[in-house]
N, C-alpha and C positions, 0 to 999 in steps of 0.2 A: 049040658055038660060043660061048658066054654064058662058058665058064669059061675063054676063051683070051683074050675082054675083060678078064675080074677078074685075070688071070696077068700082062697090060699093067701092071696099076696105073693104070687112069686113074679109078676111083672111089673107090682106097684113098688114104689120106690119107699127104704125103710131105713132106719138108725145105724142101721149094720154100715149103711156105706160112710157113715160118719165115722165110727167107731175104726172102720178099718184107715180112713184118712189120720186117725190122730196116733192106730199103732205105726204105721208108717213113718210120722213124722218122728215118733221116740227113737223107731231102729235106725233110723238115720241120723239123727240128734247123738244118738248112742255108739255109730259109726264111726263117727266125724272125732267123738271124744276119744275114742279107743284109738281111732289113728294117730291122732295128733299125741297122744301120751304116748305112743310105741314110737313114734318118729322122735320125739323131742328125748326118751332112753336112749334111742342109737344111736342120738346125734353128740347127745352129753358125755355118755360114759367113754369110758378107754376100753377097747377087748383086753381078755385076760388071755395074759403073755405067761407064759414060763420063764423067761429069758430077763434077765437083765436091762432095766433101762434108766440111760444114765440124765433123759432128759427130767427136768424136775417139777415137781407136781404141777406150780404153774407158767409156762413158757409162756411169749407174749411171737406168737409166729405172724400175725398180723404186721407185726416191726419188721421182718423180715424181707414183706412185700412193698416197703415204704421204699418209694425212686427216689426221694427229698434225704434219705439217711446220710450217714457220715461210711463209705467204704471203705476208708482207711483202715479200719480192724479186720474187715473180711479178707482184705490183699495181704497181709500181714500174714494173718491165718491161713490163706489159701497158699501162697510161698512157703511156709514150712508145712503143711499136707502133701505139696510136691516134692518138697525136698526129702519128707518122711519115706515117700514112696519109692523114693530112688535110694536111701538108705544115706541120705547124708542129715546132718544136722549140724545147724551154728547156735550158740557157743560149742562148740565140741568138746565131752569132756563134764557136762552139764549134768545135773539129775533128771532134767527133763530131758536132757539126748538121750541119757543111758536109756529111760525109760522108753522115747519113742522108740529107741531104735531096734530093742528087744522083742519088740511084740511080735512074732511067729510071723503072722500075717498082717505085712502092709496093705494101705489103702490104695485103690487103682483109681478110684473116682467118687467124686462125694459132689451133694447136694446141699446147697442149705436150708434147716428145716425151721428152727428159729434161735433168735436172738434177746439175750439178755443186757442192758446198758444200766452203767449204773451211772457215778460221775468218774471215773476213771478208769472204770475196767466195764470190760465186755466180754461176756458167755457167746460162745458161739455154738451151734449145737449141728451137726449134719446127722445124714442118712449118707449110707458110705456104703461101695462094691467094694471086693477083697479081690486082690490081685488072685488072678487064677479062675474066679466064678464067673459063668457063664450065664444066670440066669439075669433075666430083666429086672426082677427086687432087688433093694437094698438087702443085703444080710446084717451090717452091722450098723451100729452107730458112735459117733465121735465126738468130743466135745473139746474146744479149742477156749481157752481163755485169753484175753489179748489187752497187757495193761500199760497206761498210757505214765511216760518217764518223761521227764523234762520237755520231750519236743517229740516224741515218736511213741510208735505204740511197737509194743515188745510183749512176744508170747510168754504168758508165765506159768501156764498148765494145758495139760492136755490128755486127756483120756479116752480109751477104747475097753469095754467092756470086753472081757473074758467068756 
């Protein structure tokens, strides 16, 4: 009886365990592919907003994080963001005051998210709380333009999406 088991082949060793090594190596091969293409979609694309946004196709947010830049445009920027939020604005009287100073909801606090330089003007772009919100996200975002006059840099636009 013992040698019409061993005549089976079910304890000799046969093709199948080869066969199962190389599907192995495909689904894993196969694994590896499908991750790496699902990771490299999430990483690339933008989510889809309903919302307005005012930063532009391509920002350079990397500049942003650069300690070696020129911060003369952000201080600039950042003085009329506080000043926007306390409801003053210089020049007074301005198109751009009128405009900052109209928008419903001032900014309470902003982030910088990135930066555009060109040779005389600089895109500034945040992620901005709204006076009065309480949550931890940004709700809105703001865009500061900041362009460079004989000797100084002076804001010469500025936007908040609606």
């Amino acid at each position: 009886m013992n040698s019409v088991i061993w005549d089976l082949g079910i304890n000799r060793r046969s093709n199948i365990g080869v066969a199962g090594k190389r599907v192995k190596r495909f689904l894993l091969v196969l694994c590896m592919f499908l991750g790496s293409a699902g990771l490299g979609v999430y990483l690339f694309t933008t989510p889809g907003c309903a919302c307005e946004s005012i930063f532009p196709e391509r920002i350079y947010s990397l500049y942003a994080l650069n300690p070696a830049r020129d911060r003369a445009p952000e201080r600039v920027a950042d003085k009329f963001l506080r000043d926007q939020s306390k409801g003053k604005c210089e020049p007074a009287g301005s198109d751009l005051c009128k405009y900052a100073l109209q928008i419903p909801l001032s900014l309470s606090d902003w982030r910088l998210e990135a930066r555009e330089d060109d040779r005389a003007r600089v895109g500034l772009y945040y992620y901005a709380h709204l006076k009065g919100d309480s949550s931890d996200e940004p709700r809105a975002q703001a865009a500061v333009w900041v362009d460079f006059n004989e000797d100084h840099w002076q804001v010469s636009g500025f936007r908040v999406p609606r």
